[in-house]
NUSE-949858 format. One record per residue: residue number from 0; residue in three letters; x, y negated, z negated of N, C-alpha, C, O in turn. Coordinates in steps of 0.1 Angstrom, whole numbers. Each point is the difference from the previous one (the first is absolute). Layout:
% residues N
+-----+---------+-------+-------+-------+-------+-------+-------+-------+-------+-------+-------+-------+-------+
: num : residuo :   n.X :   n.Y :   n.Z :  ca.X :  ca.Y :  ca.Z :   c.X :   c.Y :   c.Z :   o.X :   o.Y :   o.Z :
+-----+---------+-------+-------+-------+-------+-------+-------+-------+-------+-------+-------+-------+-------+
: NUM :     ALA :     X :     Y :     Z :     X :     Y :     Z :     X :     Y :     Z :     X :     Y :     Z :
...
+-----+---------+-------+-------+-------+-------+-------+-------+-------+-------+-------+-------+-------+-------+
% end
This chain:
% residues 115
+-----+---------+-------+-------+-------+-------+-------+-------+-------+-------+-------+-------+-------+-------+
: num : residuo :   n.X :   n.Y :   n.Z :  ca.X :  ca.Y :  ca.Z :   c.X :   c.Y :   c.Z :   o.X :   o.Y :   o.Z :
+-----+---------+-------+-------+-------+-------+-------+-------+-------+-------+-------+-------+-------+-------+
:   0 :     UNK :  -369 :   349 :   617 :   -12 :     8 :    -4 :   -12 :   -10 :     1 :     3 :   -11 :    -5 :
:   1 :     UNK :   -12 :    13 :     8 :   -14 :    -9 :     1 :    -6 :     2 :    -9 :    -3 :    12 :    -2 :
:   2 :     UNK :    -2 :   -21 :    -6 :    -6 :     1 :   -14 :   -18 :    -7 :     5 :    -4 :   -10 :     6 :
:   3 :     UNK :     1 :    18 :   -10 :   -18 :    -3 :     4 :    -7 :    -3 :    -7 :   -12 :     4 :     1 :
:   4 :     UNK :    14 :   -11 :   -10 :    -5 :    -4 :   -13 :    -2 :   -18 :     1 :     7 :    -9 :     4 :
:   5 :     UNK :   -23 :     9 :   -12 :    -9 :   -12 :     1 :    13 :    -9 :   -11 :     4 :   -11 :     5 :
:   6 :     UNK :     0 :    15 :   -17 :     0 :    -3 :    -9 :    17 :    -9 :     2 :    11 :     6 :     3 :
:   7 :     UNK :   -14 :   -21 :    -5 :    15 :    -2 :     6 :    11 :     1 :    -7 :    10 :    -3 :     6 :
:   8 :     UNK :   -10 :     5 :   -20 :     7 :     2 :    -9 :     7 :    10 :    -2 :    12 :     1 :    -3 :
:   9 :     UNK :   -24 :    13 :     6 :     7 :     9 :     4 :     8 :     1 :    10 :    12 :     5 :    -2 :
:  10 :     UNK :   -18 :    -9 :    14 :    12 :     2 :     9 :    10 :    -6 :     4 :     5 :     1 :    11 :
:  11 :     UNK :    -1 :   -11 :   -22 :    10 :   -11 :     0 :    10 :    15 :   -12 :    12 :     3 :     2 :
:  12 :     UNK :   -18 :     1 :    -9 :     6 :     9 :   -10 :     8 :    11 :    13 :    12 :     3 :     1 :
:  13 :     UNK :   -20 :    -2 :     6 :     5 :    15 :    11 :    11 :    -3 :     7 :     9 :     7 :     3 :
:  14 :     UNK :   -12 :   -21 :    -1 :    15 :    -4 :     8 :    10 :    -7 :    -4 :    10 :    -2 :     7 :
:  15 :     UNK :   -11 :    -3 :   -22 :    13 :     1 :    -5 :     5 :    13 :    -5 :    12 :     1 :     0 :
:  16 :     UNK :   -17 :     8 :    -2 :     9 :    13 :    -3 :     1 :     6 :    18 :    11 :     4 :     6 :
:  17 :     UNK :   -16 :    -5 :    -4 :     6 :     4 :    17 :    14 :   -10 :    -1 :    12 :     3 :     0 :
:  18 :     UNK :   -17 :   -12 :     0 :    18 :    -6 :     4 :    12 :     5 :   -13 :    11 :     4 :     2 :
:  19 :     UNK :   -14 :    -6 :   -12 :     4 :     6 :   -12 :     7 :    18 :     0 :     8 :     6 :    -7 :
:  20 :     UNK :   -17 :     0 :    19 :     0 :    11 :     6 :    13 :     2 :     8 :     7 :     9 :    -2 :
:  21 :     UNK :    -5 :   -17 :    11 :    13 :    -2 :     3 :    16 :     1 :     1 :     9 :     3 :     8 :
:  22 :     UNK :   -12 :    -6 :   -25 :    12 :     1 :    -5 :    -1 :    14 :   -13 :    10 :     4 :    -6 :
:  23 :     UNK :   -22 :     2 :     3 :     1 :     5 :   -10 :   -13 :    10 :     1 :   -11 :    -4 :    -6 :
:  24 :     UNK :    10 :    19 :    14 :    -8 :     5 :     3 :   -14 :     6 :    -8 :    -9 :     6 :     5 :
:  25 :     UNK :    12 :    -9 :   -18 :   -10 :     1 :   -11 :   -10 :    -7 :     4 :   -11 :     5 :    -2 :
:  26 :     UNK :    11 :   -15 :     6 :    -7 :   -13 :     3 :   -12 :     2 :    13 :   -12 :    -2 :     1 :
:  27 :     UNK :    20 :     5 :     6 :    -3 :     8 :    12 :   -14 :    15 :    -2 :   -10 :     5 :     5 :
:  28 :     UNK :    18 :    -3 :   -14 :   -12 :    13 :     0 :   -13 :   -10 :   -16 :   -11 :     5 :    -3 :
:  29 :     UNK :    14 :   -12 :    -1 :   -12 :   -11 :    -8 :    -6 :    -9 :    11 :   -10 :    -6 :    -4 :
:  30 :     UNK :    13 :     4 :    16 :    -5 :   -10 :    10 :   -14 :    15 :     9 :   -12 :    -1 :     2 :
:  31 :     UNK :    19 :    10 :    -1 :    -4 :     7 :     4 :   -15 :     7 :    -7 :   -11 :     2 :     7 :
:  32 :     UNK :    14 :     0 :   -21 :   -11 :     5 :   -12 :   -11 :   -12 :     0 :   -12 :     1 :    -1 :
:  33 :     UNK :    19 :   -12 :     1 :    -9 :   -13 :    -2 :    -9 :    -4 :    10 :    -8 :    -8 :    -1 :
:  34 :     UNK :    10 :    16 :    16 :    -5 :    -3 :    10 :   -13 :    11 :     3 :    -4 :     2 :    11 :
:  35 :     UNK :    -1 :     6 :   -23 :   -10 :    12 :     7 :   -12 :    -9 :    -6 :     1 :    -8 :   -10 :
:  36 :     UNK :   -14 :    11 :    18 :   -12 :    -1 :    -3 :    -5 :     3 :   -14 :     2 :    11 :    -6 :
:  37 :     UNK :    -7 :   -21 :     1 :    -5 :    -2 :    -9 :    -6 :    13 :   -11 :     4 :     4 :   -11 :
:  38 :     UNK :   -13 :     0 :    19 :    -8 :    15 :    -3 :     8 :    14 :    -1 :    -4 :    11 :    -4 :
:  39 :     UNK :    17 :   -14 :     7 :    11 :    10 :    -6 :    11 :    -5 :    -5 :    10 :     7 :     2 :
:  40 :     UNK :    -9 :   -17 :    -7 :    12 :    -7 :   -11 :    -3 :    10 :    -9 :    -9 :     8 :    -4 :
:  41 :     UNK :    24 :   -12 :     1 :     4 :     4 :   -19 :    -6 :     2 :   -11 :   -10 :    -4 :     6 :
:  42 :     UNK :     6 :     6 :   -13 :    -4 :     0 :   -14 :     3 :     8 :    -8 :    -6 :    11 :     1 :
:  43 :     UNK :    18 :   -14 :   -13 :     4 :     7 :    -7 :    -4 :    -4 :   -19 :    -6 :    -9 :    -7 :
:  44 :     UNK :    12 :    22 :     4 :    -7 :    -6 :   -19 :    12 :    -4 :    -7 :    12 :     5 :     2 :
:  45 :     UNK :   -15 :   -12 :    -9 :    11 :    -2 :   -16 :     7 :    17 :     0 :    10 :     3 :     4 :
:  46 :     UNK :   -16 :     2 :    -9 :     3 :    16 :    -3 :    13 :     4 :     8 :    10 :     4 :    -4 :
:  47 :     UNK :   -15 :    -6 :    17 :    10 :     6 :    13 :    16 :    -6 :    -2 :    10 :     6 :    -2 :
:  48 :     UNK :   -13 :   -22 :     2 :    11 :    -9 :    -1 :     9 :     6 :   -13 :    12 :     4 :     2 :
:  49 :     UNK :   -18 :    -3 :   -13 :    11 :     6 :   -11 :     6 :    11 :     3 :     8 :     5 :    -9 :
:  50 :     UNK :    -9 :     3 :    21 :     5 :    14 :     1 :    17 :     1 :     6 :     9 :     8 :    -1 :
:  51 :     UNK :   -11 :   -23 :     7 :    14 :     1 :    12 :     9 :    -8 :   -10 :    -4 :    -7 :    -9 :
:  52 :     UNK :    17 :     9 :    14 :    12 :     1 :    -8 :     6 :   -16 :     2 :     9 :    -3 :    -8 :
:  53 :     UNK :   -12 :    -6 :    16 :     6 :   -13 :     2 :   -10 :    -9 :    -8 :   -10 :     1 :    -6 :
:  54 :     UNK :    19 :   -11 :     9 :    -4 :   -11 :   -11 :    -8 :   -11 :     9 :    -7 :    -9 :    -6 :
:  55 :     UNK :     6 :     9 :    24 :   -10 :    -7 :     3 :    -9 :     6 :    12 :     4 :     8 :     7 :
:  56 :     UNK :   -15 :   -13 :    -7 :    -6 :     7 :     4 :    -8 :    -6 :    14 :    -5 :   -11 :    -3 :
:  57 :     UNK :     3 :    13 :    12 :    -8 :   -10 :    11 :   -10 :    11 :    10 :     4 :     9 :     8 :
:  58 :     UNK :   -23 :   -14 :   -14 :    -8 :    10 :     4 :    -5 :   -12 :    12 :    -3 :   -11 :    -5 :
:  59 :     UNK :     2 :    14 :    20 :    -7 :    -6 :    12 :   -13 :     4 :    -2 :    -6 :     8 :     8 :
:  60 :     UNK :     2 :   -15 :   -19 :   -16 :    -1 :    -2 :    -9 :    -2 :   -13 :    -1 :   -12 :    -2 :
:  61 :     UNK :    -5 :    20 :    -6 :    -7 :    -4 :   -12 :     3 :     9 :    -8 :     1 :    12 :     3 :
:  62 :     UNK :     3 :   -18 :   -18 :     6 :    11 :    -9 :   -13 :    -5 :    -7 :    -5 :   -11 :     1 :
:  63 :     UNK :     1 :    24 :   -11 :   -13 :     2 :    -8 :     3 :     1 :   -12 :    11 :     1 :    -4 :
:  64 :     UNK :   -22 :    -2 :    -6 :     4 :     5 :   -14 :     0 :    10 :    -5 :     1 :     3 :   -12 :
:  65 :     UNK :    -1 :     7 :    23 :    -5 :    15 :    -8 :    15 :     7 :   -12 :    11 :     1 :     5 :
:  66 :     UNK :   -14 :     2 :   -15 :     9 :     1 :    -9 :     9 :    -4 :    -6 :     3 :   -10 :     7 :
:  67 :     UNK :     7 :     9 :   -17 :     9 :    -4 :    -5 :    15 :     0 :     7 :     6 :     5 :    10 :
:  68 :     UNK :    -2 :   -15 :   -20 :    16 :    -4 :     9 :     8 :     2 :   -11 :    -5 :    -3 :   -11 :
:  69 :     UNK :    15 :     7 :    11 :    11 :    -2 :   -13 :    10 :     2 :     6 :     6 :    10 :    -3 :
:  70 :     UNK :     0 :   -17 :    12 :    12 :   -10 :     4 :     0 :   -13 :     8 :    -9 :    -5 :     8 :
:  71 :     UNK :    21 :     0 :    -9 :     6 :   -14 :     0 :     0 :     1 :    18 :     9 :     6 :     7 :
:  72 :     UNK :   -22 :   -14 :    -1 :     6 :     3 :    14 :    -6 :   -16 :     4 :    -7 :    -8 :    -7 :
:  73 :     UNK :    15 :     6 :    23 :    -5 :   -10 :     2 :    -9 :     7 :    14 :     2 :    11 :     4 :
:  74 :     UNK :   -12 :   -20 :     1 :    -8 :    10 :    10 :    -2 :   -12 :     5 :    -2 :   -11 :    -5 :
:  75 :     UNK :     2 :    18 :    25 :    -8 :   -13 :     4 :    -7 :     5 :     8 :     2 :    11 :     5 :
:  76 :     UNK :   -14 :   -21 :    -2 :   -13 :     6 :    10 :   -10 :    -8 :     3 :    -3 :    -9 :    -7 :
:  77 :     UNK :    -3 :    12 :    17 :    -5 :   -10 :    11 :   -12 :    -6 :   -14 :    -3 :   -12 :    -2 :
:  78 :     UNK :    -2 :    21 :    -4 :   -11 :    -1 :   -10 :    -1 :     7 :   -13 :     1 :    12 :     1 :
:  79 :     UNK :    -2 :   -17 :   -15 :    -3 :     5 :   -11 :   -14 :     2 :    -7 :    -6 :   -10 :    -2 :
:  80 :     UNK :     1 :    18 :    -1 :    -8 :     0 :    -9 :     2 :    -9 :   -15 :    11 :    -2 :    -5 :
:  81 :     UNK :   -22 :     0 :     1 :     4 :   -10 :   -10 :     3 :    10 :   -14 :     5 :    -5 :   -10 :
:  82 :     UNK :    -9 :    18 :    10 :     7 :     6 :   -10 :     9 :     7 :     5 :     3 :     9 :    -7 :
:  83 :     UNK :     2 :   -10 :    17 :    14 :     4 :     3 :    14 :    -7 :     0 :    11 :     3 :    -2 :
:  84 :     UNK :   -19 :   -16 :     6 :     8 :    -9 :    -4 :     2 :    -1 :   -17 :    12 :    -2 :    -3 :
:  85 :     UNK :   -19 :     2 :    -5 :    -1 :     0 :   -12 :     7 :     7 :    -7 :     4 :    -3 :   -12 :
:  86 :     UNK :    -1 :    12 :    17 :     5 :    17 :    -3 :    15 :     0 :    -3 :     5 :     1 :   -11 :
:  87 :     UNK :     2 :    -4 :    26 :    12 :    -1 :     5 :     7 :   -12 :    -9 :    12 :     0 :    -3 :
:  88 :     UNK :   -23 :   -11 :    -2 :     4 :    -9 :    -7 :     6 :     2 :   -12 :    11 :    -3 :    -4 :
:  89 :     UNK :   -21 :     9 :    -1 :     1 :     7 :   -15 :    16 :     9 :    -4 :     8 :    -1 :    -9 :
:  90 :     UNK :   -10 :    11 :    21 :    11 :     9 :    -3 :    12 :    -3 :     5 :     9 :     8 :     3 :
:  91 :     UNK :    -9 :   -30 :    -4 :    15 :    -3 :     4 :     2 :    -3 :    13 :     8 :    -9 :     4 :
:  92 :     UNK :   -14 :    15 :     5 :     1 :    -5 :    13 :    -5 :   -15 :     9 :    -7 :   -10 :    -4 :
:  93 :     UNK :    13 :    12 :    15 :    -7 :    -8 :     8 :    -9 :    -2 :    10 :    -3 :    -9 :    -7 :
:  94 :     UNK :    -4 :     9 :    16 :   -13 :    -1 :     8 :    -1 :   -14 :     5 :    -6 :   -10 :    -4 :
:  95 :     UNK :    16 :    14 :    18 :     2 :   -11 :     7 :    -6 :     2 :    15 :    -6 :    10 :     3 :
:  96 :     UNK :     8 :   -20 :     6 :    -3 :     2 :    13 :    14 :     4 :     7 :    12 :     0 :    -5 :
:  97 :     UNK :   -18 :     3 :    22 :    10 :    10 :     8 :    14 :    -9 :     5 :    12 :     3 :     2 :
:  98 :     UNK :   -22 :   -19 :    -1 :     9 :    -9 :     2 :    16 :    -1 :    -5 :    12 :     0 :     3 :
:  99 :     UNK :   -23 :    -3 :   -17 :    11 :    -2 :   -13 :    12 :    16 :    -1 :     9 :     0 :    -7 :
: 100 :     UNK :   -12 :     9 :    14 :    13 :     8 :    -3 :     7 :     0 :    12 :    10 :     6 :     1 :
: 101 :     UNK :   -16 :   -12 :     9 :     7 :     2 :    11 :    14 :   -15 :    -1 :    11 :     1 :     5 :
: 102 :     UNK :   -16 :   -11 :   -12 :    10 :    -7 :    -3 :     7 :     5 :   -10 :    12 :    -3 :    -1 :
: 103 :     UNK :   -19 :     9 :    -6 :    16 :     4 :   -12 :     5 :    13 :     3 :     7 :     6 :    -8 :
: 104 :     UNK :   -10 :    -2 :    20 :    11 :    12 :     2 :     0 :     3 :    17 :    -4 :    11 :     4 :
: 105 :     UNK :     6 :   -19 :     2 :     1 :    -3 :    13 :     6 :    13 :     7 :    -2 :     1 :    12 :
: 106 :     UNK :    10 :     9 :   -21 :     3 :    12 :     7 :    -9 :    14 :    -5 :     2 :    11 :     4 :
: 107 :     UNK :   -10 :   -14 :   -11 :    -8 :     8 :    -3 :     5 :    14 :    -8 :    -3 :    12 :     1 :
: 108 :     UNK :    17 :   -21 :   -10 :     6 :    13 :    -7 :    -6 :     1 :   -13 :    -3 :   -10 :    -6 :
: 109 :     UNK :     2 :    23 :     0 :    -4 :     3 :   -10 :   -16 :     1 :     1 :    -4 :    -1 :   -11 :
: 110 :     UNK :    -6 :     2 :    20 :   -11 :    -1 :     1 :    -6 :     7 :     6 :     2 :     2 :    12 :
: 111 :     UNK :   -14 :     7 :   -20 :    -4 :    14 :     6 :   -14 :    -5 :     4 :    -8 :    -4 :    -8 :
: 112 :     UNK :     7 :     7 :    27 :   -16 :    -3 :     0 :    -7 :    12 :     1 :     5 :    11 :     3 :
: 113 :     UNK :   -16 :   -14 :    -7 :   -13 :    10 :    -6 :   -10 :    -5 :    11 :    -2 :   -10 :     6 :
: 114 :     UNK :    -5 :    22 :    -5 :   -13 :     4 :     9 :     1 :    10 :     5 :    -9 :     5 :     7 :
+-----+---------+-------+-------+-------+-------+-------+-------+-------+-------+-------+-------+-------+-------+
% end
C-alpha cells in the first residue's frame, strides 16, 4: 500500500501494521484506516466508546471528550484529547498509543476498531 504521508512516524506506524497485517488481517484493515487523508480521519467521543461490548478498543485517529465514560477500557489512538484522555483515566481505563497495542496483541484479538 503507498502511504503518502509527510509525517514519518506515522508512516513508520502504517507499515508496521501492514507487515503485522500479514499474519493477522485486523491489522491490515488498521494500516488501511490509518492511511486516509487527514480531512476525513476518525473522530470519535468518550460516549460512543462506552457503548461497544469489548474490553479494547483501537480508534485510526482522534478520540474527543465529548461525554462520559463508565467503563474499564483500554483505547488506543493516533491522538487524545486531554480531557479524554483524562476521562478514560478516571473511569479505570487506559489511553494508550496504536503502537503500544499492536505489540501487545500482535493478532489483534479481542479488539474492536471504531470509526
Amino acid at each position: 500500500m503507498k502511504t503518502s504521508r509527510k509525517n514519518a512516524e506515522l508512516a513508520a506506524l502504517i507499515e508496521k501494521a501492514q507487515q503485522a497485517g500479514i499474519a493477522a488481517p485486523f491489522w491490515k484493515a488498521v494500516a488501511r484506516s490509518l492511511n486516509r487523508p487527514r480531512r476525513v480521519q476518525f473522530c470519535v467521543d468518550i460516549a460512543d466508546l462506552s457503548k461497544n461490548g469489548s474490553n479494547a478498543v483501537l480508534v485510526p485517529g482522534n478520540v474527543l471528550g465529548n461525554g462520559d465514560m463508565d467503563k474499564e477500557l483500554t483505547v488506543a489512538a493516533l491522538r487524545f484529547t486531554q480531557s479524554a484522555a483524562s476521562k478514560i483515566k478516571k473511569a479505570g481505563g487506559e489511553a494508550i498509543s496504536i503502537a503500544e497495542l499492536l505489540e501487545r496483541s500482535p493478532k489483534g484479538a479481542k479488539v474492536m476498531l471504531m470509526g
